[in-house]
C-alpha positions in Angstrom: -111.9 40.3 2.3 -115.1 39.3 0.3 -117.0 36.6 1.4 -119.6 35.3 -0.8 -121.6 38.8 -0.6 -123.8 39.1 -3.7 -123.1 40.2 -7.3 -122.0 43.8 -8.5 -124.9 45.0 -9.7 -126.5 44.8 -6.2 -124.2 47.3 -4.7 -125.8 50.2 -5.8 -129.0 49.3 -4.7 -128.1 48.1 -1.9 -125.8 51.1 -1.1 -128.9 53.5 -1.5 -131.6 51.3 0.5 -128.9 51.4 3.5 -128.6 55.0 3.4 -132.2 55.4 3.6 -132.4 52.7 6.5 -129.4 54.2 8.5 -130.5 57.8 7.9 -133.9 56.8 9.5 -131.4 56.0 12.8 -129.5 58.9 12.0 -132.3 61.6 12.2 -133.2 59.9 15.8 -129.6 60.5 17.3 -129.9 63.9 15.6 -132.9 64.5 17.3 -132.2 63.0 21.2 -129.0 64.5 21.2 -130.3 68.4 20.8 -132.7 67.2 22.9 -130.5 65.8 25.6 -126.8 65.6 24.8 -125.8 63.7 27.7 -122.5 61.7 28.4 -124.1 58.5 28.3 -125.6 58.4 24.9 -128.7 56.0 24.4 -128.5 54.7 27.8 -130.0 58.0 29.3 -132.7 57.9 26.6 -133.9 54.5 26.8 -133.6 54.2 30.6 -135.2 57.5 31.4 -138.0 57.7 28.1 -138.6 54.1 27.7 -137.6 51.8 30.7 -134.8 51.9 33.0 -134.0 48.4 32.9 -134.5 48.3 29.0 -131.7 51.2 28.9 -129.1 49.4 31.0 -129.6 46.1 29.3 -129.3 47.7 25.7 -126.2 49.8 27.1 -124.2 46.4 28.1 -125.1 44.3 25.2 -124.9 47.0 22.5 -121.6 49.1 23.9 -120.2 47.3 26.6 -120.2 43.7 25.0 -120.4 44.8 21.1 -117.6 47.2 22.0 -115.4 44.8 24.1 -115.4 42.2 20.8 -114.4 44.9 18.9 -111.3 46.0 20.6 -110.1 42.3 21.4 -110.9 41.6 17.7 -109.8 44.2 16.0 -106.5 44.5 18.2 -105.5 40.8 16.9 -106.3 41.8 13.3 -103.8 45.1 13.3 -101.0 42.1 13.1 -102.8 40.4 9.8 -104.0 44.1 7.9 -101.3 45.8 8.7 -97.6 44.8 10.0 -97.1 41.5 8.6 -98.3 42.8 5.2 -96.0 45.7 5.7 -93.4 43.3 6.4 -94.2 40.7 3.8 -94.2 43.3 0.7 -91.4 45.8 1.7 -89.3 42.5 2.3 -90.0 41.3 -1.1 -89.3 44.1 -2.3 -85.9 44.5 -1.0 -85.0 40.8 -1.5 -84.7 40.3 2.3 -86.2 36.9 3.1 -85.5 38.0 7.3 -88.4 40.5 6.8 -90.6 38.1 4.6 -90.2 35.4 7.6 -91.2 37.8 10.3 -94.7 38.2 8.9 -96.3 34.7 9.7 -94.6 35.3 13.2 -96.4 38.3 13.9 -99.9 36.5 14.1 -98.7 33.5 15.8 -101.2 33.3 18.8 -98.4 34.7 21.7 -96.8 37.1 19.6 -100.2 38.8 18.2 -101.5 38.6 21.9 -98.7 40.3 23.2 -99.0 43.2 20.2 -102.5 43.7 20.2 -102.3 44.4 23.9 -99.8 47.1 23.2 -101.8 48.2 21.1 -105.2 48.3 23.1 -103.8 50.3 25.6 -101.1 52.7 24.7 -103.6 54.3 22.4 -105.8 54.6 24.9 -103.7 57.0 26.9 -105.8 59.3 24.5 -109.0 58.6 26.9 -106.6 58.7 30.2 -105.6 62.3 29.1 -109.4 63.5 28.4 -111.3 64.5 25.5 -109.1 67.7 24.6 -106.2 65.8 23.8 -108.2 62.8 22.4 -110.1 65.3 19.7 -106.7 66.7 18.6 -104.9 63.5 18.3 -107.9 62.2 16.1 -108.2 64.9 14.3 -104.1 64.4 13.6 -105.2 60.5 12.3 -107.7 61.4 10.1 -105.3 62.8 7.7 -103.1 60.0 6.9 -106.0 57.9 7.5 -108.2 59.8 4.4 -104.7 60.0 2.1 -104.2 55.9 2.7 -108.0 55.3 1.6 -107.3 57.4 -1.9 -104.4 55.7 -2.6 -106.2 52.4 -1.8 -109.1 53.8 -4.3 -106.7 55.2 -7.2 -104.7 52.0 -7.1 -107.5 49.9 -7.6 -109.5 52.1 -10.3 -106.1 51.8 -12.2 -105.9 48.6 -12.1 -107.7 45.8 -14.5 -107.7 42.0 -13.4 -105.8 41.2 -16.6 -102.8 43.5 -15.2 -103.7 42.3 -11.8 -104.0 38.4 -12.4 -100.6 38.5 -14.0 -98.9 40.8 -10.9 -100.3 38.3 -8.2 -99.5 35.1 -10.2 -95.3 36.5 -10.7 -95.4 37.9 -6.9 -97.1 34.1 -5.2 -94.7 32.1 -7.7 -92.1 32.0 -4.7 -94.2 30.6 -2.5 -96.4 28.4 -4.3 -94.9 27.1 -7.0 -97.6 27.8 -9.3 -97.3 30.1 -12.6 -101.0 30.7 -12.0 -101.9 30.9 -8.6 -105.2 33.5 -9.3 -106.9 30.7 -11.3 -105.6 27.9 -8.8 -107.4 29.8 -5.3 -110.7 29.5 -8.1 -109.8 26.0 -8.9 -108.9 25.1 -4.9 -112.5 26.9 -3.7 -114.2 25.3 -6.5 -113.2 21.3 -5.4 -114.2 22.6 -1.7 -118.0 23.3 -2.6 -117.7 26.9 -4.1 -119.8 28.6 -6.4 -120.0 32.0 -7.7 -122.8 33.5 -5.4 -125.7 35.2 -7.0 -127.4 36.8 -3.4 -130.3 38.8 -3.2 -130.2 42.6 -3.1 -131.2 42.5 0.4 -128.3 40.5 1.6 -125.9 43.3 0.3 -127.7 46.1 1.9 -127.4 43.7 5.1 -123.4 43.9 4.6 -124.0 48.1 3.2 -125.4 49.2 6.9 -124.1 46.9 9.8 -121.1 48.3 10.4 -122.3 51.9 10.0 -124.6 52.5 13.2 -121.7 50.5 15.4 -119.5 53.0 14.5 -121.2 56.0 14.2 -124.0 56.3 16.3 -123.6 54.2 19.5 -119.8 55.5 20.1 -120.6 59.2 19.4 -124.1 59.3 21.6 -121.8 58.4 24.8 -119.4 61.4 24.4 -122.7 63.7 23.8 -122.4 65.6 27.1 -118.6 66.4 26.6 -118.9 67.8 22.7 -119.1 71.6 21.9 -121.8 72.7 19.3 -124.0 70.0 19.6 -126.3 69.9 16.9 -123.8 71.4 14.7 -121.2 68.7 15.2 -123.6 65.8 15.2 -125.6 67.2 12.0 -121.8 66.9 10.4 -120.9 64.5 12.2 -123.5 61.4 11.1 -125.2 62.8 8.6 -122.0 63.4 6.5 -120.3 60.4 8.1 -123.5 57.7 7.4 -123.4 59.3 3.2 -119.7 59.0 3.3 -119.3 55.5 4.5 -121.9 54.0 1.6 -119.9 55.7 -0.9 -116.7 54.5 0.3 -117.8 51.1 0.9 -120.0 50.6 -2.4 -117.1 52.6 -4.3 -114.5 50.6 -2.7 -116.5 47.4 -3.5 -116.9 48.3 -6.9 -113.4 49.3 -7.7 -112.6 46.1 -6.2 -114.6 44.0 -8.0 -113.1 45.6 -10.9 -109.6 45.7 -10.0 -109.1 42.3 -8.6 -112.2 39.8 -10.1 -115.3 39.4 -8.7 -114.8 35.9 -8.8 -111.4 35.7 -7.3 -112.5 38.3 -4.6 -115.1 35.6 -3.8 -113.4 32.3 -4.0 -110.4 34.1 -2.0 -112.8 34.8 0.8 -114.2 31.3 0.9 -111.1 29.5 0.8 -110.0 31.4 3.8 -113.3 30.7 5.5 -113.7 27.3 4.9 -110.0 26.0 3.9 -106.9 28.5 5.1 -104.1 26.1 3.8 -105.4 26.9 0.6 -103.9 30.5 0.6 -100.2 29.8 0.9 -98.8 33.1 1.2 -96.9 35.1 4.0 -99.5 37.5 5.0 -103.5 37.5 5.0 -104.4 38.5 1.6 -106.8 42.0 2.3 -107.3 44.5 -0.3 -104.8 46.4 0.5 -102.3 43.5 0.7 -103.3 42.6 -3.1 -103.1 46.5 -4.2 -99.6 46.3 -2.8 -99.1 43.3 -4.9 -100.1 45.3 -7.8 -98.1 48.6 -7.2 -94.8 47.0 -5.9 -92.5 47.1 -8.9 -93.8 50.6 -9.8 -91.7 53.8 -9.5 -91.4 54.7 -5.8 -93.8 51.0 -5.3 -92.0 51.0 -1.8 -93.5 54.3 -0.9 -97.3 52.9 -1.7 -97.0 49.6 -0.1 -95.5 51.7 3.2 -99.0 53.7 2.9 -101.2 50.6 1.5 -99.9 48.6 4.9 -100.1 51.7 7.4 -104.1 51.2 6.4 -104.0 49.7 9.8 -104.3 53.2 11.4 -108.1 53.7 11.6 -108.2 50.2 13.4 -105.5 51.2 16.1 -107.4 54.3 16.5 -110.7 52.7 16.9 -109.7 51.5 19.8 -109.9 54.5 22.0 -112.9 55.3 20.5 -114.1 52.3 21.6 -113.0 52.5 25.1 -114.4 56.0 25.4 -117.5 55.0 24.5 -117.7 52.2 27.0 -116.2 54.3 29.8 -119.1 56.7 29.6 -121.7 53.7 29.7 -120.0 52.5 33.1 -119.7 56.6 34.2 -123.6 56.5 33.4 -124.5 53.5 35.3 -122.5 54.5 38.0 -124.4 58.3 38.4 -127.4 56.2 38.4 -126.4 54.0 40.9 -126.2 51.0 39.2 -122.3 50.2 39.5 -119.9 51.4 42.2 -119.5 54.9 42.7 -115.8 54.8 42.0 -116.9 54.3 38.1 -118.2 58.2 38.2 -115.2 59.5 40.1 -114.1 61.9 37.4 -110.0 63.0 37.7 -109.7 66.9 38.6 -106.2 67.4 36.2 -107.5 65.6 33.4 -111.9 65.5 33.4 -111.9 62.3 32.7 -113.4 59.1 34.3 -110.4 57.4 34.6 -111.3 54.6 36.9 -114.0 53.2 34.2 -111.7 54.1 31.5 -109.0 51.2 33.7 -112.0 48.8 33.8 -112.9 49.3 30.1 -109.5 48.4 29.2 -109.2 45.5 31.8 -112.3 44.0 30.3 -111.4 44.5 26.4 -107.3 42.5 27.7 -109.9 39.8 29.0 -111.9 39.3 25.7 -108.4 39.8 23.9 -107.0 36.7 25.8 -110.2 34.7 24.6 -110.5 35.3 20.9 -106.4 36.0 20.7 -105.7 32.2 21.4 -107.8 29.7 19.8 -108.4 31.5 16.5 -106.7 33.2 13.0 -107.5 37.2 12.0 -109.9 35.3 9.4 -112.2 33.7 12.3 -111.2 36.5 14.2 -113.7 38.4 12.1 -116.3 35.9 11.9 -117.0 36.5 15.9 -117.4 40.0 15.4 -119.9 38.9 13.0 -121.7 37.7 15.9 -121.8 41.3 17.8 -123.9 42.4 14.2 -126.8 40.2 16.5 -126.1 42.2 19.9 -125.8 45.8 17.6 -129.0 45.4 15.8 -131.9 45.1 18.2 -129.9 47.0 21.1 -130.1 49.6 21.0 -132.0 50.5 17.8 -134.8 48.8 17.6 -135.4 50.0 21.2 -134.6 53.7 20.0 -137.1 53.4 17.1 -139.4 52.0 20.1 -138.4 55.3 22.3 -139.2 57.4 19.3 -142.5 56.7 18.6 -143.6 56.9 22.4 -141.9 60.2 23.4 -144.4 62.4 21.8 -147.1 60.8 23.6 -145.7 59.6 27.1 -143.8 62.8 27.2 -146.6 65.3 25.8 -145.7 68.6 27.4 -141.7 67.9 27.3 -142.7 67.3 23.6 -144.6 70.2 22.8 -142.1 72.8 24.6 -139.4 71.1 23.1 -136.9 71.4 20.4 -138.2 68.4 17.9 -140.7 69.9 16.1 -142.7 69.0 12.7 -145.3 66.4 11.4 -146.1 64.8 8.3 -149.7 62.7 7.7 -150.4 64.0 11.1 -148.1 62.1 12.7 -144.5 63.7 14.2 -141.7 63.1 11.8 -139.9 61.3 15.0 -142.9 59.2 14.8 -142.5 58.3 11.1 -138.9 57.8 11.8 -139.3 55.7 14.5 -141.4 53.4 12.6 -139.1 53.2 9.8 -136.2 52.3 12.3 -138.3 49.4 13.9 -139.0 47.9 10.2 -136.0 48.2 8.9 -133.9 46.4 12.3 -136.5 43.9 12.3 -135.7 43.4 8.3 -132.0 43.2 9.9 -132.9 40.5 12.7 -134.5 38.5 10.6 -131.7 37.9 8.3 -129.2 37.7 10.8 -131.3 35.1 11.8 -131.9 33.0 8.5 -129.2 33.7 6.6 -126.2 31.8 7.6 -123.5 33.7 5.5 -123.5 36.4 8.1 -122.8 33.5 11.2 -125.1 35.1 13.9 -127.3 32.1 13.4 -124.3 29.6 14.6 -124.2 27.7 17.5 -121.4 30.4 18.5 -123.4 33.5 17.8 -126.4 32.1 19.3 -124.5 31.8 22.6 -122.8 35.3 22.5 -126.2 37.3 22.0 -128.3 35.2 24.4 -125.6 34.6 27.0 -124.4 38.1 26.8 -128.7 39.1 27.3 -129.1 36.5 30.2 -125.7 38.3 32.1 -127.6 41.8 31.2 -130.8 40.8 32.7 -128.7 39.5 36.0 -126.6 42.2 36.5 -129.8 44.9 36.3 -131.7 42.4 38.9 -128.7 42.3 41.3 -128.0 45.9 41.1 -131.5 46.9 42.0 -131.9 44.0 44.9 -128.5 45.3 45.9 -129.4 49.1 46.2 -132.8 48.5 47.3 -131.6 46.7 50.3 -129.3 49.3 50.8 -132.1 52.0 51.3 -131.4 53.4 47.8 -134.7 54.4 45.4 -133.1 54.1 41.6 -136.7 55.3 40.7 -135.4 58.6 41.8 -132.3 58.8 39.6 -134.4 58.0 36.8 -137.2 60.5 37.4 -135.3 63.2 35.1 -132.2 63.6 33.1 -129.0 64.0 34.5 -127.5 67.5 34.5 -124.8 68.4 31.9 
């Protein structure tokens, strides 16, 4: 959906500044990783180059929480991008009003509880079964998962709002009773208090990045000790994955803008924001729900809106991703004594930590139950807004931090070390540390003033700073815990842990 986001002729601008802001993060991860590519990601850095509480404290809010909203949420959203579109369109399309009925079921509260759980944890018997099997089965999904995105792209780029407007109005007809229901979601958002947004640059480029580092960085760092070919696979790996996702996403902007109406796009995303009983129709209208609409009476339409629906593929995968990612922050702070042991106890048949992976998923049902209930996919995605707060300053601000101090609290580490060059007389990690801690605190700030992106709610207020207050507590009872029990942390965090 698009929420009001800024015009079209910011995206390009605000496409480029991102790239230049994430690559700044990027080259850091590049860097650490050669340097120590550790199962554990950041949390070994931060903890063992910067401060140990500072690395388990980033670790929980920026994985373990961040992560944990993003499986409950985007488990209860599979429902509203995916199957009840899939339902809703092939129905129509067959002229079986039995399908068309199911789709509103499938989000009801219960019913999407019940799938998304399915849904959290049969994919994760990917992470059960260890990282051989997971790599293969991802690499499997990327290929319908890259053929679904082109067709997304190629509808849309042949597609004109004239030819759209007239394909949306004849398809909602039947359940609105309008002859023209694209100028009536205008008219609807309009009474309520909307008006065509005309945001700054800077507020696109906020909407460009966020979601890149989140899944990019943080998730690939925790699997570093278990990948072959290091530097090769993360040079590929976020370099090519931070270009690829501004292209898609200002491409896929722009196409949209294009295909659909800017201001449609825009009132569409505030009705269902601000006023839901506005849009009357059987599924949550996402992009690929209106391209549908636009390709269903086409030759072999059923075909495309099969493919358009199945987008829902990179979300279900995610997950795992998601759940590997915050089993190996629980396998780290177990090693350094920081949670139970059990949490480290890796399984002989299948090398994988599969009590942490059981707790990861325990914790992600728990977070499922809470935003499952009480809320729509719409709001659904308004508190993962929130976790754009948590992802921001932890943990990279604090890896900028770590970057500029490594070449001088680490002198000889850094001199005999991989990470080499300088520019102005200063290290290039240096430089690129810098540039990280600008350009997050650029990110804070307008998280912070802007209240489009809702981390400066009452309700994202409360996630970040409870979420902190439960980090801070859990660090302090670990270390009165283990000290009592005749344990010296300071020891496991004298050096790196071994491979």
């Amino acid at each position: 959906m698009f929420p009001q986001i800024g015009t079209p002729t910011d995206l390009l601008g605000g496409a480029v500044l991102a790239f230049l802001g994430v690559a700044l993060i990027t080259y850091i991860y590049y860097q650490f990783a050669y340097l120590a590519p550790r199962t554990g990601g950041d949390y070994v850095w931060l903890s063992r180059w910067l401060h140990p509480s500072l690395g388990f404290i980033s670790a929980v809010m920026g994985v373990v929480l961040m992560e944990f909203l993003y499986i409950g949420v985007g488990a209860i959203t599979i429902q509203s991008t995916g199957f009840s579109i899939l339902l809703a369109m092939v129905g129509t399309l067959l002229n079986n009003p039995g399908l068309v009925a199911l789709a509103p079921l499938l989000i009801t509260p219960v019913n999407n509880f019940i799938l998304a759980t399915i849904e959290i944890w049969v994919p994760s018997i990917a992470v059960i079964l260890g990282t051989r099997y997971y790599f293969k089965i991802q690499n499997i999904i990327y290929v319908p998962c890259i053929l679904i995105m082109l067709v997304l792209l190629g509808v849309m780029a042949g597609t004109s709002s004239t030819q759209f407007s007239v394909a949306f109005n004849s398809y909602s007809q039947q359940y609105t009773n309008s002859t023209n229901y694209y100028q009536d979601i205008i008219s609807a958002a309009t009474k309520s208090g909307w008006t065509l947004p005309t945001t700054s640059l800077m507020h696109m480029l906020m909407i460009m990045t966020l979601l890149i580092p989140v899944v990019a960085f943080g998730l690939v760092s925790y699997m570093g000790g278990e990948m072959k070919n290091t530097r090769r696979t993360w040079a590929a790996g976020l370099f090519g994955g931070s270009l690829s996702y501004v292209v898609w996403q200002a491409g896929a902007s722009l196409l949209a803008y294009s295909a659909f109406g800017y201001a449609f796009l825009s009132a569409l995303g505030y009705n269902l924001y601000s006023n839901p009983s506005a849009v009357t129709l059987p599924a949550l209208p996402y992009l690929n729900y209106l391209a549908a609409i636009t390709v269903r009476n086409y030759p072999g339409g059923v075909i495309l809106v099969v493919l358009l629906s199945l987008s829902v593929l990179q979300s279900i995968w995610y997950t795992p991703a998601a759940v590997m990612a915050v089993s190996r922050a629980f396998f780290g702070f177990s090693f350094d004594r920081l949670a139970p042991a059990s949490l480290s106890s890796v399984s002989e048949r299948f090398n994988s930590p599969i009590n942490a992976v059981l707790i990861t998923l325990i914790g992600s049902e728990l977070v499922l139950l809470i935003v499952a209930i009480p809320v729509t996919a719409t709001y659904a995605y308004y508190i993962y807004s929130v976790g754009l707060l948590i992802a921001i300053p932890f943990p990279f601000t604090l890896l900028g931090i770590t970057a500029i101090a490594y070449p001088y609290r680490f002198k000889a580490e850094y001199a005999q070390g991989p990470i080499k060059g300088s520019f102005a007389g200063l290290p290039k990690l240096v430089w690129a540390g810098m540039g990280t801690v600008v350009f997050t605190l650029v990110a804070i700030y307008l998280l912070l003033t802007q209240p489009i992106f809702g981390a400066n709610s009452p309700t994202g207020l409360s996630v970040a700073g409870g979420g902190l207050v439960v980090a801070v507590l859990l660090y302090v009872i670990a270390r009165v815990v283990r000290t009592r029990q005749g344990i010296d942390l300071k020891v496991a965090y004298a050096q790196i842990p071994p491979e």
